[in-house]
C-alpha positions as CSV (number, residue, x, y, z in Angstrom):
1,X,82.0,-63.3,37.4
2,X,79.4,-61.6,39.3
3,X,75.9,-62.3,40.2
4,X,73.1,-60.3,40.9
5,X,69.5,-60.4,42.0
6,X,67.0,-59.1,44.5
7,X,65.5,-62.1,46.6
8,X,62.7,-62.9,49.1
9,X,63.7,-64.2,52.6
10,X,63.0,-67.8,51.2
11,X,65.3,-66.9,48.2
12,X,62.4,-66.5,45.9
13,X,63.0,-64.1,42.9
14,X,59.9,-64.1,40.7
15,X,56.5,-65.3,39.9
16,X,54.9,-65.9,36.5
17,X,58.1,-64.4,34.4
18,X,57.4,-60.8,36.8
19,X,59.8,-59.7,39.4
20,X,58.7,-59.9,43.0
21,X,59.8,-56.5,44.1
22,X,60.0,-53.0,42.6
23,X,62.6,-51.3,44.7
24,X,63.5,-48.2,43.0
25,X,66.8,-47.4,44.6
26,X,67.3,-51.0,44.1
27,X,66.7,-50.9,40.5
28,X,69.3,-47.8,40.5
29,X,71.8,-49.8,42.1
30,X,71.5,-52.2,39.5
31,X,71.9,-50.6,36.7
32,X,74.6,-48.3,38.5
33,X,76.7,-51.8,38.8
34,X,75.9,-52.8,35.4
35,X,76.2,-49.7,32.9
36,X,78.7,-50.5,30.7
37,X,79.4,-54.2,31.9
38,X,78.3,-57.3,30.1
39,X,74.8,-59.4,31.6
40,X,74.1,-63.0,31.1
41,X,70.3,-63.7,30.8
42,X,68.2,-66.5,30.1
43,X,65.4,-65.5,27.6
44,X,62.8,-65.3,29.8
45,X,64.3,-63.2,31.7
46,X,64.8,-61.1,28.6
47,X,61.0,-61.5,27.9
48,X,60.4,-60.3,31.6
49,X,62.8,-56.9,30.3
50,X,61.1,-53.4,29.5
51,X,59.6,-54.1,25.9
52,X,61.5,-57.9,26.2
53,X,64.6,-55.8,25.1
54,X,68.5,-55.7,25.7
55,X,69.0,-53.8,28.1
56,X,71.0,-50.0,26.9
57,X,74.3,-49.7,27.6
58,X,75.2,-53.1,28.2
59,X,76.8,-55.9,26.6
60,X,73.7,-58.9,26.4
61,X,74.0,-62.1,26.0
62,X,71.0,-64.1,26.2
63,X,70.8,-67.8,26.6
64,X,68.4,-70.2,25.0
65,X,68.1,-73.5,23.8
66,X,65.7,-72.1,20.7
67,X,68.1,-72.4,17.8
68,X,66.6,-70.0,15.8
69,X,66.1,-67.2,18.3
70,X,67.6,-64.2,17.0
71,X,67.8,-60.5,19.6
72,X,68.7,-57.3,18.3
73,X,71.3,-55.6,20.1
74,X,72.3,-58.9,22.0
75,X,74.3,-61.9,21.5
76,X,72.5,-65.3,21.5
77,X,74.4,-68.4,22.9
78,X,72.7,-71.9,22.9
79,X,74.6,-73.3,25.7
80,X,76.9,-72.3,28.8
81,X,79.9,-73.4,26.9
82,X,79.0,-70.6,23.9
83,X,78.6,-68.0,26.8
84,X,82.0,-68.9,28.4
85,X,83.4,-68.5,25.0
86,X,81.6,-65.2,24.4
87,X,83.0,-64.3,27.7
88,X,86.3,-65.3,27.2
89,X,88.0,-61.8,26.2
90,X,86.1,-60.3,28.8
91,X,87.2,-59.4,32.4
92,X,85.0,-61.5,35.3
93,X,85.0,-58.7,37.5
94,X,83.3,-56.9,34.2
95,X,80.4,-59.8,33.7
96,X,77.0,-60.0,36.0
97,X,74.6,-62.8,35.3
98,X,70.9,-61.3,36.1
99,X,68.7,-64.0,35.6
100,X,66.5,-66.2,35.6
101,X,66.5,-69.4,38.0
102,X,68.4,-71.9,35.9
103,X,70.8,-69.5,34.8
104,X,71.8,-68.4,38.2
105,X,72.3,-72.1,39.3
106,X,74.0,-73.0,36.1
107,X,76.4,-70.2,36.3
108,X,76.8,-70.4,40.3
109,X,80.0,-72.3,40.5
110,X,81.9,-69.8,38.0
111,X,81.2,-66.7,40.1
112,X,83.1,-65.1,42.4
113,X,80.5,-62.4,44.1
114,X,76.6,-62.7,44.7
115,X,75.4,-59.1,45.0
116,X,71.9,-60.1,47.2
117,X,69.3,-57.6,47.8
118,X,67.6,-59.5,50.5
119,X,64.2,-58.3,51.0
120,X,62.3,-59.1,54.8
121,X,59.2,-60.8,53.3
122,X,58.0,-63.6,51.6
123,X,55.5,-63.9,48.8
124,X,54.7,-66.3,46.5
125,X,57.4,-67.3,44.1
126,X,57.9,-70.0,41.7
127,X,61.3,-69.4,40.5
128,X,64.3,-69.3,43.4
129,X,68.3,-68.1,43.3
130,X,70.4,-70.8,45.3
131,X,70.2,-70.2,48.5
132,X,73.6,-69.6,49.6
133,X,73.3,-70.4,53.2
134,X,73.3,-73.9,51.9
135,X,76.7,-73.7,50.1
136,X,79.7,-73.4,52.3
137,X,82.2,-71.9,50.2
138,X,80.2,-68.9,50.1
139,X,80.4,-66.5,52.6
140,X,79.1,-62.8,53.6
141,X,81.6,-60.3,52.6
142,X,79.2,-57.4,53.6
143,X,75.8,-56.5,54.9
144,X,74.5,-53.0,54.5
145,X,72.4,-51.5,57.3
146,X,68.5,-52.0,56.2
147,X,66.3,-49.6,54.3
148,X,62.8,-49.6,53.3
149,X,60.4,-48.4,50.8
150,X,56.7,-48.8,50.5
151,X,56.7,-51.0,54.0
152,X,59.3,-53.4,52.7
153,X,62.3,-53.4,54.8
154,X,65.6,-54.5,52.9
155,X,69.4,-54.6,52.9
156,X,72.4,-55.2,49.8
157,X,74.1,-58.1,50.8
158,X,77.6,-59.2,49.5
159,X,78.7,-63.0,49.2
160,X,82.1,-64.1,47.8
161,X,82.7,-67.6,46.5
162,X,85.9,-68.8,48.6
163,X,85.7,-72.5,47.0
């Protein structure tokens, strides 16, 4: 399984269900790397979606504890042992969880590759992805050269889970 998610230098990655960043090229990467793949959300982060819809062109599955919570166009799991099962006919390299906090750190020891957009600044954030320089079995694969758009300097970053 894969992970994706574009963070702050203090591995924030939202503030009141919103995003911190809006990088387009960023944005096109993701759903480059996604189109026709299957995503793992929480529902908040489903909420925090264009219209708080599935994304097109994707397999969704959206995780939440409310029992009656029914998406069109996605697949609703109650708990990370429905998702795995959901998952189970499906290749990992074909799976990229996108979200939110809990989710990332739920689903963290499953995955293989953290695709990082690593943006050089820091606002406030009260949601966080791990912060992989704290884990040791993950290490940097690749670092692009940085880019930058509307004064925000930025780079993709590649981890891969060697535990």
């Amino acid at each position: 399984m894969n992970m994706i998610v574009c963070v702050s230098r203090n591995w924030g990655i939202g503030k009141d269900n919103q995003l911190l960043f809006h990088i387009p090229n960023d944005l096109k990467q993701f759903r480059a790397l996604t189109i026709g793949k299957t995503i793992v959300m929480g529902h908040n982060t489903l909420k925090s979606l264009p219209g708080g819809k599935p994304l097109p062109e994707r397999t969704n599955i959206v995780l939440s504890r409310d029992p009656s919570l029914v998406v069109e166009g996605a697949t609703v799991c109650h708990d990370m042992q429905d998702v795995l099962i959901e998952l189970s006919t499906v290749s990992p390299d074909d799976v990229f969880i996108i979200g939110g906090a809990s989710v990332y750190k739920m689903f963290l020891p499953y995955c293989r590759r953290a695709l990082i957009t690593r943006v050089d600044a820091a606002p406030e954030a009260d949601s966080f992805f791990p912060d992989l320089q704290e884990h040791p079995q993950w290490k940097i694969r690749q670092e692009s050269d940085f880019m930058e758009h509307n004064g925000l300097s930025y780079q993709y970053v590649e981890y891969i889970n060697e535990g």
